[in-house]
C-alpha positions in Angstrom: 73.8 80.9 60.6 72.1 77.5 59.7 74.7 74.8 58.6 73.9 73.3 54.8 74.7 69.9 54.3 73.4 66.7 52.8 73.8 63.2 52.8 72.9 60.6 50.0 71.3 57.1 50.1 73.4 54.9 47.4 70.9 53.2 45.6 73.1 50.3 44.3 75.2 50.3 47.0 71.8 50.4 49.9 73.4 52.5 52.0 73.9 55.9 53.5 76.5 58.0 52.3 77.9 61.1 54.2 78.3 64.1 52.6 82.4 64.1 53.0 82.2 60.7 50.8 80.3 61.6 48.6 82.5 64.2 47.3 85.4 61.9 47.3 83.7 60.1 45.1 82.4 62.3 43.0 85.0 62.1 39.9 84.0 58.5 40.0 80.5 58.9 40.3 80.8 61.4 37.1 82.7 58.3 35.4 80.0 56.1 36.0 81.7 54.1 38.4 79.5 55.0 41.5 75.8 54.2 41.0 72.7 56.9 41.4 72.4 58.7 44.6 69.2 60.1 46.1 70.6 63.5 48.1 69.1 64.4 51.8 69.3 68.0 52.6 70.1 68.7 56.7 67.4 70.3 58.3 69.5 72.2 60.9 67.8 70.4 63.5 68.2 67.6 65.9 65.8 65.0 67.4 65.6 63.9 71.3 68.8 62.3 70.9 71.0 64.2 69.3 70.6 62.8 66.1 70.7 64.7 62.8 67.7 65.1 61.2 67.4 64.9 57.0 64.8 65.6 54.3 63.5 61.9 54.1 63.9 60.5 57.8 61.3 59.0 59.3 60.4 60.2 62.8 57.6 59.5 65.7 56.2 61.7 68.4 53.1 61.4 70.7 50.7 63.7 70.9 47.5 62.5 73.0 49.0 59.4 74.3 49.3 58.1 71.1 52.2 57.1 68.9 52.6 59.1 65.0 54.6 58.5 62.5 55.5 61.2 60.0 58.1 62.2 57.0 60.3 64.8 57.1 59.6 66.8 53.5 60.2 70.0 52.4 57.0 71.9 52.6 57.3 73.9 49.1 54.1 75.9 50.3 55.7 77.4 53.9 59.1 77.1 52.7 60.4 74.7 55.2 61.0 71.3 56.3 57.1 69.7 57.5 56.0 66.0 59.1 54.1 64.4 56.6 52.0 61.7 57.7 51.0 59.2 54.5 47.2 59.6 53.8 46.8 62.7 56.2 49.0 65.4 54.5 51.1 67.8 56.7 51.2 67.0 60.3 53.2 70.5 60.8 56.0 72.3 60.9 59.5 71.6 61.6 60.8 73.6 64.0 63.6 73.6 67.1 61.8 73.4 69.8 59.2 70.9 68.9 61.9 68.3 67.6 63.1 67.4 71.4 59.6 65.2 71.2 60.9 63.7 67.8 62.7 60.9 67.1 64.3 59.5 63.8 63.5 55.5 63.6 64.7 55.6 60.1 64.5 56.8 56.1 62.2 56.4 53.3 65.0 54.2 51.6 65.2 51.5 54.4 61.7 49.4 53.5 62.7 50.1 49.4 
């Protein structure tokens, strides 16, 4: 069975939050006291590394001998997790064994 979990980026505190925090904090986030989170759902997946991969990381591959760049998104249309590559739509599909040629160089949150 595929694990479900998230993680959030903390946008006044500009970091990553794991999900086990998060709900330790979350009487104080309903009191105010913890600011606005943007939530990162796990994709069940891993890149070449080992690393977790989230809804919102940034990953790169090579296909061709060349370097791209893409999103991971939830694909609302194949209901799944897709690359998305700015100005080129959807690169393709998520799926276990294509992300050994992935790698996660970061978030959308990062350069904000």
């Amino acid at each position: 069975m595929r694990e479900f979990k998230f993680r959030a980026w903390g946008a006044n505190s500009r970091c990553m939050w794991p999900w086990e925090e998060i709900m330790e904090l979350s009487i104080r986030s309903l009191a105010g006291e913890v600011g606005d989170f943007r939530y990162m759902q796990f994709t069940g997946f891993a890149d070449m590394h080992g690393t977790e991969i989230y809804e919102g990381d940034i990953v790169k591959t090579a296909r061709d001998g060349r370097q791209v760049v893409c999103e991971v998104r939830w694909g609302r249309d194949c209901a799944g997790f897709v690359l998305h590559r700015d100005n080129h739509g959807i690169y393709g599909s998520l799926s276990g064994s294509g992300t050994q040629s992935l790698e996660v160089i970061g978030h959308i949150y990062e350069a904000a």
